[in-house]
C-alpha positions in Angstrom: 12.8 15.6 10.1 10.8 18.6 10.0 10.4 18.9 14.0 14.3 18.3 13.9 14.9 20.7 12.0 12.4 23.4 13.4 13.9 22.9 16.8 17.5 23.2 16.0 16.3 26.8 14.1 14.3 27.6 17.5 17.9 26.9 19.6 19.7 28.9 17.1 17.3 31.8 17.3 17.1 31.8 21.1 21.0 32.0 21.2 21.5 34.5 18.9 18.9 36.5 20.9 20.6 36.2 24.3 24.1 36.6 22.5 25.0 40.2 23.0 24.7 40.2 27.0 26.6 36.6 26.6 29.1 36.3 23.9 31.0 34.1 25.5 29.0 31.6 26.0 25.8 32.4 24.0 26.8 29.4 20.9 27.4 26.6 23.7 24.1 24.2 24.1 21.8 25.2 26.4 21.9 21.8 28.9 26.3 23.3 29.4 25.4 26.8 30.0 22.9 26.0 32.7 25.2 23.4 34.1 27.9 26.3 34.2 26.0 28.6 35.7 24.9 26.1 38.7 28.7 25.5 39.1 29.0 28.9 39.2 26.7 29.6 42.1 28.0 26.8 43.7 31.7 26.3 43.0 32.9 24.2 46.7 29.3 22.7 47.7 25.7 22.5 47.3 24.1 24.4 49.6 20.2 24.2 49.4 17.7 26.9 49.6 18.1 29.2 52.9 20.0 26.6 54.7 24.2 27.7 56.0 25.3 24.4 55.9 25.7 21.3 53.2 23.4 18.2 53.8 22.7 14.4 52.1 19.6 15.6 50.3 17.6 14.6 47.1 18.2 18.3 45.6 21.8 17.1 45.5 21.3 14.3 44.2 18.8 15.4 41.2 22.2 18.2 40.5 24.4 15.2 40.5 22.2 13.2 37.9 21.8 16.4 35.1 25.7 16.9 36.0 26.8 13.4 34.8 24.5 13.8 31.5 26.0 16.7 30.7 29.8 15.1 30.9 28.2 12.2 28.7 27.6 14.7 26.2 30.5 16.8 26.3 33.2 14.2 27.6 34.3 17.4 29.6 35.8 16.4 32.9 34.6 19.3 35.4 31.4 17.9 35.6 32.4 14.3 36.8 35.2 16.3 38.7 32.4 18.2 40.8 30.2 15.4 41.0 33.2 13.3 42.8 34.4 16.0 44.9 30.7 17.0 46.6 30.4 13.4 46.9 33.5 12.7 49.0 32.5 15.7 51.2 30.1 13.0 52.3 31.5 9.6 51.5 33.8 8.4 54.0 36.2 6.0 53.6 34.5 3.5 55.7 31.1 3.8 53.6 29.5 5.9 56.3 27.6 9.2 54.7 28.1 12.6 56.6 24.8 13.9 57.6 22.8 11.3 56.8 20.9 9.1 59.4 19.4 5.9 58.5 16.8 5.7 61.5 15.1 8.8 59.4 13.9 6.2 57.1 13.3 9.5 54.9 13.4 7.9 51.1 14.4 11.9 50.1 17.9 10.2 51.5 18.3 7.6 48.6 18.2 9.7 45.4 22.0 10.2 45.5 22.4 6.7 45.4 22.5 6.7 41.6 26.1 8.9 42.4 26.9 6.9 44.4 26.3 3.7 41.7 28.0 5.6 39.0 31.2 6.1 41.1 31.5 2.2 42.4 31.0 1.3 38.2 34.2 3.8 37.5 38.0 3.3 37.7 38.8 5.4 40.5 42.6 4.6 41.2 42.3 1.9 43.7 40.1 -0.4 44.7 39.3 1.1 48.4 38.1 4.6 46.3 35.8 2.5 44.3 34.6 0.4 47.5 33.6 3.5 49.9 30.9 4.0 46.9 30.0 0.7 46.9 29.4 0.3 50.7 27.6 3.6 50.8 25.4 2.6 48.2 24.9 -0.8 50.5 23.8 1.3 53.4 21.4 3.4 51.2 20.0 -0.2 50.2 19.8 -1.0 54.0 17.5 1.4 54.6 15.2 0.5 51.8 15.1 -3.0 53.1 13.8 -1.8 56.8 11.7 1.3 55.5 8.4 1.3 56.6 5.7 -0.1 54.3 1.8 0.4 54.2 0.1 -2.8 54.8 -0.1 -3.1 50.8 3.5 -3.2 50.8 4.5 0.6 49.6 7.2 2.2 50.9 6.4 5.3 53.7 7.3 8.6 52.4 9.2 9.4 55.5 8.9 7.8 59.1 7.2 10.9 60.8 4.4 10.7 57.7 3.2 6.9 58.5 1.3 4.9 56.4 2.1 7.6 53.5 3.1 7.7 49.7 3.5 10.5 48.2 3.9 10.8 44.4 7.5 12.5 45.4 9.1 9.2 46.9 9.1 7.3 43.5 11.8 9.1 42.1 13.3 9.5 45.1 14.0 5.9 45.7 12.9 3.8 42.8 15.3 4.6 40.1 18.3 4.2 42.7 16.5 0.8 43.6 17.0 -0.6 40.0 19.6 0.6 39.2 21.3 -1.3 42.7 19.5 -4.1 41.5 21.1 -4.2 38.3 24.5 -3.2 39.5 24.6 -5.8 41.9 22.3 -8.8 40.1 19.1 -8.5 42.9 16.8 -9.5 40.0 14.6 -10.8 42.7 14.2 -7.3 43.8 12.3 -5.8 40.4 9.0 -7.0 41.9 9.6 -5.2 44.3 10.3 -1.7 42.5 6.9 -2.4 40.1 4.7 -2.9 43.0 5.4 0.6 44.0 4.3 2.0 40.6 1.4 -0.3 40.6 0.4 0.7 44.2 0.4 4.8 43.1 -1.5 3.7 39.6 -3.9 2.1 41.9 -4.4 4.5 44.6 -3.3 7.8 43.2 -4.8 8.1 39.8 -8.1 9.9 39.4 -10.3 8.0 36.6 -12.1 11.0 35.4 -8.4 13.4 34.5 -5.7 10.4 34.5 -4.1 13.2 36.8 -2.4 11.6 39.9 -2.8 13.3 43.5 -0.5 14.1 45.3 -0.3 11.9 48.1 -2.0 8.7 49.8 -2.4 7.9 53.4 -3.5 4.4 53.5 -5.1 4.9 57.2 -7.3 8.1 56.0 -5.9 9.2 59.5 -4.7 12.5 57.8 -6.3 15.7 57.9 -6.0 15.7 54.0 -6.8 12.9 53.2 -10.2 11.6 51.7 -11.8 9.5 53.7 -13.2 7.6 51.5 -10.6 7.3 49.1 -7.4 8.2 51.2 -6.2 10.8 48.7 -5.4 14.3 48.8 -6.9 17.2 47.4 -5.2 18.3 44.2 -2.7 17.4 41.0 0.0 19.4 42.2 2.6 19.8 39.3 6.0 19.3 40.8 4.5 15.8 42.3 3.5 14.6 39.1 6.9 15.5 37.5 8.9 13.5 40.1 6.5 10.4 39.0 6.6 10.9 35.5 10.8 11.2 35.8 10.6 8.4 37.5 8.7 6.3 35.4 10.9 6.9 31.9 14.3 6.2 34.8 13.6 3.1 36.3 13.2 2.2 32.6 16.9 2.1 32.3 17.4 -0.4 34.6 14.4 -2.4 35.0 14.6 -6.2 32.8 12.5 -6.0 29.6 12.1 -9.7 29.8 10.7 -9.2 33.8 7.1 -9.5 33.8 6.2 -6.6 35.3 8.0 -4.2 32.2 5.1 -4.3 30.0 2.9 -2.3 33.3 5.5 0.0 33.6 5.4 0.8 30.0 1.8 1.0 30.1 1.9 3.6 32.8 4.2 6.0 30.1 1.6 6.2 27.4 -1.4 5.9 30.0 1.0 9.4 32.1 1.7 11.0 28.4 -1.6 11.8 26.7 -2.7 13.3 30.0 0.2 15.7 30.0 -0.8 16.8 26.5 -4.2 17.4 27.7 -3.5 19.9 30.2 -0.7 21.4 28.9 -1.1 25.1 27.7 -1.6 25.6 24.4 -0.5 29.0 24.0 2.9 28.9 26.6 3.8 25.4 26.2 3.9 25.4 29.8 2.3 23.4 32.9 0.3 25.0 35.6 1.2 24.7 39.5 -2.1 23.4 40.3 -2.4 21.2 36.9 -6.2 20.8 36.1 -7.1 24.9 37.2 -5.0 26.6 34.8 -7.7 29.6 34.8 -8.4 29.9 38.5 -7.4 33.0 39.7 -3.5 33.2 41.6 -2.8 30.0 39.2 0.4 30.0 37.4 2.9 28.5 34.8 5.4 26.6 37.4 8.9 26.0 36.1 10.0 22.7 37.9 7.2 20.6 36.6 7.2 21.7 33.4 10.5 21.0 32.7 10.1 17.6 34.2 6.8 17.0 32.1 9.2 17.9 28.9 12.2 15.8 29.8 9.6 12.6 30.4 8.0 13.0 26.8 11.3 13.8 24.9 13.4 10.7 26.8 10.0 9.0 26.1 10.1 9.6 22.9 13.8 8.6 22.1 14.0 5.4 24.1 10.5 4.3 21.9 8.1 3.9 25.1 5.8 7.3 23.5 4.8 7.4 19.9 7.0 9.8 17.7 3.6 12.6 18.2 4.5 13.7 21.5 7.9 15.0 20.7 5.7 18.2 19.1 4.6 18.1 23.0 7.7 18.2 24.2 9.1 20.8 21.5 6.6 23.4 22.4 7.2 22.6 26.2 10.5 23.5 25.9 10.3 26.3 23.9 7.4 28.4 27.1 10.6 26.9 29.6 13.2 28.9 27.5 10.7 32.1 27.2 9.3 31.8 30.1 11.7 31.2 32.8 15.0 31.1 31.1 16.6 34.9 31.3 20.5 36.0 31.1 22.2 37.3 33.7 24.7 40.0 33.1 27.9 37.9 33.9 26.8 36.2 31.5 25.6 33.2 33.5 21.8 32.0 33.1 19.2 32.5 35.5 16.1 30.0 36.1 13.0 31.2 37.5 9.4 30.6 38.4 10.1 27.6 40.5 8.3 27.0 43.4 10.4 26.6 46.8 8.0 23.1 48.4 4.9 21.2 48.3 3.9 18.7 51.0 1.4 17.5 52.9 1.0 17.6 56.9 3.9 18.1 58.9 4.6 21.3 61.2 2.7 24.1 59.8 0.3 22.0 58.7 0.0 21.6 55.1 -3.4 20.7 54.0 -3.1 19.6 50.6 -5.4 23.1 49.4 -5.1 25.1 46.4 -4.4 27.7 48.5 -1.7 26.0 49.8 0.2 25.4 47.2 -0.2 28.8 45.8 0.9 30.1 49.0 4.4 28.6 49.1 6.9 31.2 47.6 9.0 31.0 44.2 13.0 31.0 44.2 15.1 31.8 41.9 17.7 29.1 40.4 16.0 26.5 42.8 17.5 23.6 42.0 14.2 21.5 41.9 14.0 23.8 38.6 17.3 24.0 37.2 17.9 20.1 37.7 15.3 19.2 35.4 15.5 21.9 33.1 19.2 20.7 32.1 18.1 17.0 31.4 15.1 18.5 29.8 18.1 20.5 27.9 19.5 17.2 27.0 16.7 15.3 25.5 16.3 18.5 23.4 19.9 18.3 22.2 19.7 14.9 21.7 16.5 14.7 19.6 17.5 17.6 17.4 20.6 14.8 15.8 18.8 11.6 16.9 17.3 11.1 13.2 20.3 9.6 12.3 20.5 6.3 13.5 16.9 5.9 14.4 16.1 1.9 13.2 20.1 1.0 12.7 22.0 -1.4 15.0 25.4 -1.1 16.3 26.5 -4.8 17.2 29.7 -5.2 19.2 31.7 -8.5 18.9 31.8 -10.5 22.2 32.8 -13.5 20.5 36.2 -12.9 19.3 37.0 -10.7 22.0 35.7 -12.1 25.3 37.6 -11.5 28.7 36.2 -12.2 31.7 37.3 -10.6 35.1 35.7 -10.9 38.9 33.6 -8.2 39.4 34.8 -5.7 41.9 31.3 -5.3 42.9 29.4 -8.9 43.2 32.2 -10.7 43.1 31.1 -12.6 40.3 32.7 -13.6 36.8 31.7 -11.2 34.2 32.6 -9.6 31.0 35.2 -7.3 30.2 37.3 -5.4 27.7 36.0 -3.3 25.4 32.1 -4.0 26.2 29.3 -1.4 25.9 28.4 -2.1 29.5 31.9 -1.9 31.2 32.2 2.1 32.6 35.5 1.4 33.9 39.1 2.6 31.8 38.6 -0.4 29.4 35.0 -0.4 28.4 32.9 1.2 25.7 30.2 3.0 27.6 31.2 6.2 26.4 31.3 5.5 22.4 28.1 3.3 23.0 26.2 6.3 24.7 27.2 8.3 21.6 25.8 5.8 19.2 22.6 5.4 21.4 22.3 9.8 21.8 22.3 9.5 17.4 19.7 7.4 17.8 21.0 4.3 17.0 20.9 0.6 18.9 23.7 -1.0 20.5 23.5 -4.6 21.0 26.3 -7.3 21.8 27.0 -10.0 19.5 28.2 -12.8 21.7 28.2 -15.9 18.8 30.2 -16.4 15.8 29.9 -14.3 13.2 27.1 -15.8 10.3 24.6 -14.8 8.1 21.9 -15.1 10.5 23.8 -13.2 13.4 25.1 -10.2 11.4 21.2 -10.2 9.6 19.9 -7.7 12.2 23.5 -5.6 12.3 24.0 -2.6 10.1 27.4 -1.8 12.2 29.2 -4.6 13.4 32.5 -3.5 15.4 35.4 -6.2 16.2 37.9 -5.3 18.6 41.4 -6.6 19.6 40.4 -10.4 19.3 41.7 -12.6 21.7 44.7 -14.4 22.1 45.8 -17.5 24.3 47.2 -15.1 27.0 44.3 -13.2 27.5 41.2 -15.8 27.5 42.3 -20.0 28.0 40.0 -20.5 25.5 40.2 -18.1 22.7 37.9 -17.9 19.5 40.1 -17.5 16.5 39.0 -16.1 12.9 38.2 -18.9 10.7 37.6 -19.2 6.7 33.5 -19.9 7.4 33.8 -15.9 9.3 35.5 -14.5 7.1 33.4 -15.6 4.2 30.1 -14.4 6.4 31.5 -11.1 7.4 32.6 -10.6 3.5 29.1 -11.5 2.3 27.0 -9.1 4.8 29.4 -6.1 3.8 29.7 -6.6 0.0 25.5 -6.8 0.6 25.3 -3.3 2.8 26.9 -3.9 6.2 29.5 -1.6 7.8 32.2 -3.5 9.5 34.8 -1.8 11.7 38.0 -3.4 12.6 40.3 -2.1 15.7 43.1 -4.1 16.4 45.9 -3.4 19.0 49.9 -3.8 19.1 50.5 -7.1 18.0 51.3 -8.1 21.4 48.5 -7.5 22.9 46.2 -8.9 19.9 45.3 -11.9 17.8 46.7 -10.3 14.7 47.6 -13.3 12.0 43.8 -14.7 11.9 42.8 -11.2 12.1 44.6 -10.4 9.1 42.8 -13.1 7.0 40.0 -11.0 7.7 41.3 -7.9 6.9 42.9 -9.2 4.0 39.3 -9.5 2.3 38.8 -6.1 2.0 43.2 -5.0 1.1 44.4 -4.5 4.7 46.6 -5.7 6.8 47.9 -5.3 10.2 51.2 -4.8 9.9 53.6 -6.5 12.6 55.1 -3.5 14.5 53.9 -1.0 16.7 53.5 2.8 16.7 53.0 5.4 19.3 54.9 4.3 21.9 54.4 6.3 24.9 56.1 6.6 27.9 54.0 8.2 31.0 52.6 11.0 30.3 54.3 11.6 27.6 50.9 12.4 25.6 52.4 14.5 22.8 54.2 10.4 21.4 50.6 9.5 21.2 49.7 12.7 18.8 47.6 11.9 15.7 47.0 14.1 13.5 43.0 13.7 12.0 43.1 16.7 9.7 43.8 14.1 6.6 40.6 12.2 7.3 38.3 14.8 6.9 35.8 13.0 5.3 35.2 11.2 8.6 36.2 13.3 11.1 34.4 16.5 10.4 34.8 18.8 13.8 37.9 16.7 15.5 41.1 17.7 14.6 43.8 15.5 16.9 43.6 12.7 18.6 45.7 10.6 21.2 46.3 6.8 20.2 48.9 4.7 21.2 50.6 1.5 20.8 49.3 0.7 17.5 49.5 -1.3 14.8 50.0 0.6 11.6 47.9 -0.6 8.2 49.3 -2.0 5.0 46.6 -0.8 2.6 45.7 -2.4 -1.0 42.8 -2.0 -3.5 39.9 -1.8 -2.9 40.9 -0.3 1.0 42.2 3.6 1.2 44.2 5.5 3.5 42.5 7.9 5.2 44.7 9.4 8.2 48.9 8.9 7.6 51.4 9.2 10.3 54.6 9.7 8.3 54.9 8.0 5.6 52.5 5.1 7.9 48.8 4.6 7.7 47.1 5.0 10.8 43.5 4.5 9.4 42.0 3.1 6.2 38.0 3.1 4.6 37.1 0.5 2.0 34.4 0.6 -0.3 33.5 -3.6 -1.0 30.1 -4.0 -2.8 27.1 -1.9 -0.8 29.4 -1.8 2.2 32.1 -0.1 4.3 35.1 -0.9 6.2 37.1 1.3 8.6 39.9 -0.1 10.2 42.5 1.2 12.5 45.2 -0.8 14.6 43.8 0.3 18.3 40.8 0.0 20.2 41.7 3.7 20.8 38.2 4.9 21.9 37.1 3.1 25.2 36.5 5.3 28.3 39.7 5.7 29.5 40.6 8.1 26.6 37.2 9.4 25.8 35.5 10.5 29.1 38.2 13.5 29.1 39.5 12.2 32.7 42.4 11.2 31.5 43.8 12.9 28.4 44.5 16.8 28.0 42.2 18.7 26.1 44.1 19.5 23.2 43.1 15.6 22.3 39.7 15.6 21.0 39.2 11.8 21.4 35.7 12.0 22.4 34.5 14.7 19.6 36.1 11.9 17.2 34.4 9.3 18.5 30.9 11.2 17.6 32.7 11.9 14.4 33.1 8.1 13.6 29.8 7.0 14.8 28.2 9.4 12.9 30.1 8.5 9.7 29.5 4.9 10.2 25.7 5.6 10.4 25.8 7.6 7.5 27.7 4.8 5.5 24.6 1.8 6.6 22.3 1.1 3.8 19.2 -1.0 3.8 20.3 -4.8 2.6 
């Protein structure tokens, strides 16, 4: 609570500092104003470094990955906006990639893949949008499947550096290669994506530091390389950020049941110590050349210290690191903001102390030297910097409000509601409807990544509700049950649930209840439910809106202030208004009808409203106007809902 609190004061201090040149923008969170001002330098296209032109590179892609986090935070639309319309400067209809070449077998190539993922996963209009992602995400995955290998089976860091991995290509490639996996069901392939982390723990590591080199050449053919040992000559800074992103990344997608998830877990808290080690103690910050902090020309280097802090906060929240290193983290981020973090008098932000490259070989050569890496220049607002420091940003936001839900569990019925659809990416049956997996218009992404960012755990709850399956729940959310038009086999409320569902609230649980116009939803069986607790779901419908006609989808949430403590209106429509009885409340009125209702039963809660109101397609703020804070009321509810679970 304490570090919570001392870094929320920090971000408050720093703000108020910088707020006379910026007034503007000086109270907005530090992960949108850097995002801002990168849009800002780049309104139309990313253009990187010195070059004229726009290319398929990784800088792009690492831009397009702190982008998207930043519209999961806000639910503002301008960053999904710019992340779509660089991509389709690329992405042609046919799948092909502008500027890209395959026969370069250069894994830099692949890190916009996870763009390219998130768009095929979205509703996009039509089908052919969504498929142009999808088959340029296949061709990505084509080259992966002919890239070159060592004869241990790693993949080459680019075709003219045989028999090479460099510390650079893991996240360049394996966080895209899980996440294809996952997208499109190659479990097969996760042996794959371990034995690349296991083949740089092996060969890369030194024993005596626990630093990692920054490259390997498996034929010690290389000028740099260690002839014995095939390594190169120092722990440059930048390289061991890529790895260490890429190790707390692939953890997203990689299956915690696969055999190999326990290594890669192993290799975050073997990585995280080590970063404490060498970090400084009196800036918070990293050194370019880690281990020689007080060799002369040394310096504090901004891209991999701001990688180094996003790996131990995200570390940290997703429970691979031990609570201890957020204090690591926390003083990292507080040398990035002194150190390289300045205002600029437009008030946009400026990012220095990044340094431009690092490689090895190649044309001059690069001989893996101290003085070689000292001698490459800094940039300004290099985007090798600014990338990481905005999910660094994010973490920081995140843990600063993370307390909250930290050991409670979100369960979401699967049970009652559970649609299936072919999936317009395998092919396959799967899941549907209001699902904290589905990104597309229907699903629950959105509110479940608000849950998960207050530190909470969302799970699905695909069986019948009883006292054994709601033990482990301290939310459990039903939504819209099923009826015979929607499912052939629907599961309807029965006496035995709703005499389980009663007992785990009255003993602490907090149950939520959307529901949806009655034709659209099983509401006589849900009622019986309801009913427990002095609702009902009264048989007519509300809000009925024609087109665009957002204003006859207008509710006001001023009344429910008690729950919703920063949004002010919201857009539902097509719902089912409440009938509301001891021991239930009103707690937002349309007219003289209730739109929402609380109920205090025993230790528990119940909130219940007649629409499923807050999946993606009116939260992720592509859809909706502003005025409708839909997404800012989704954080208020999750948060309230927290707030209401108690230990049973």
């Amino acid at each position: 609570m304490f570090r919570s609190l001392f870094l929320v004061c920090f971000l408050f201090s720093f703000v108020a500092a910088t707020a006379q040149k910026a007034p503007q923008t000086a109270a907005r969170p530090m992960s949108q104003r850097m995002a801002d001002s990168f849009i800002k330098w780049h309104p139309d296209s990313i253009v990187i470094g010195s070059r004229k032109t726009t290319r398929w590179d990784y800088e792009q892609g690492l831009m397009l990955k702190a982008l998207e986090r930043v519209w999961q935070r806000t639910g503002d639309p301008k960053y999904f906006t710019y992340i779509q319309k660089d991509l389709d400067l690329f992405v042609q209809p046919d799948g092909s990639i502008r500027t890209y070449k395959i026969e370069d077998y250069n894994l830099d190539n692949l890190t916009t893949g996870h763009a390219l993922l998130l768009m095929s996963q979205m509703s996009l209009g039509s089908s052919v949008v969504q498929q142009k992602y999808v088959k340029a995400a296949q061709l990505l995955r084509k080259q992966l499947a002919e890239q070159p290998r060592t004869k241990a089976g790693g993949f080459w860091h680019k075709k003219i550096y045989p028999n090479q991995m460099w510390l650079d290509g893991l996240y360049m490639a394996q966080p895209f290669y899980a996440e294809y996996n996952q997208v499109f069901k190659q479990t097969q392939d996760f042996d794959d994506v371990a034995k690349q982390f296991a083949l740089i723990e092996k060969n890369l590591v030194d024993p005596k530091t626990g630093l990692l080199y920054h490259g390997y050449d498996e034929s010690r053919e290389q000028q740099w390389a260690n002839k014995q040992t095939g390594q190169s000559p120092n722990f440059w800074d930048r390289g061991m950020g890529w790895y260490a992103m890429a190790l707390v990344d692939v953890l997203d997608y990689f299956p915690k049941e696969h055999k190999e998830y326990a290594n890669l877990l192993k290799y975050v808290q073997r990585l995280a110590p080590v970063l404490a080690k060498y970090q400084d103690q009196k800036t918070g910050t990293w050194s370019l050349v880690v281990d020689q902090s007080s060799r002369k020309g040394n310096y504090a280097e901004a891209s991999g210290s701001s990688m180094f802090v996003y790996m131990l906060a995200k570390g940290v929240r997703m429970g691979y690191l031990d609570k201890s290193y957020q204090k690591v983290a926390d003083k990292g981020y507080q040398g990035l903001l002194k150190t390289f973090v300045a205002n600029e008098a437009d008030g946009a932000l400026a990012f220095n102390g990044t340094v431009s490259v690092g490689g090895l070989g190649g044309k001059p050569y690069r001989d893996g030297s101290f003085e070689y890496y000292l001698s490459e220049p800094l940039r300004k607002n290099d985007l090798k910097g600014v990338g990481p420091f905005i999910l660094a940003s994010v973490e920081m936001e995140i843990a600063a409000e993370n307390k909250l839900g930290q050991g409670k569990t979100v369960g979401l019925d699967y049970y009652f509601n559970h649609e299936s659809r072919k999936s317009p990416i395998t092919g396959e049956p799967e899941p549907f409807h209001y699902t904290w997996e589905e990104r597309t218009h229907g699903g629950f992404w959105f509110w479940g990544n608000q849950f998960r960012e207050l530190g909470g755990k969302t799970v699905s709850v695909p069986t019948a509700p009883t006292a054994a399956s709601l033990k482990g729940l301290d939310v459990y959310i039903i939504v819209d049950p099923d009826t015979r038009k929607e499912t052939p086999n629907p599961n309807f409320v029965e006496a035995a649930h709703v005499q389980a569902i009663s007992d785990w609230v009255k003993a602490g649980g907090t149950l939520v209840m959307l529901a949806n116009d009655t034709s659209n939803c099983e509401i006589p069986r849900f009622n019986q439910l309801a009913q427990a607790f002095g609702l009902r779901f009264a048989n007519t419908s509300l809000n009925m809106v024609k087109g665009d006609q957002f204003e006859q989808g207008k509710v006001d949430l001023t009344g429910g202030k008690t729950v919703f403590k920063t949004a002010k209106t919201a857009y539902v429509k097509e719902l089912a208004p409440l009938e509301v009885k001891s021991p239930a409340q009103p707690l937002v009125k349309n007219g003289n009808h209730v739109i929402m209702a609380t109920a205090k039963v025993g230790k528990g809660t119940v909130f219940a409203l007649g629409d499923p109101w807050l999946y993606n397609e009116y939260v992720d703020g592509r859809k909706i106007p502003a005025t409708y804070e839909n997404f800012q009321a989704g954080k208020d509810l999750a948060t309230w809902l927290l707030q209401q679970t108690v230990r049973k």
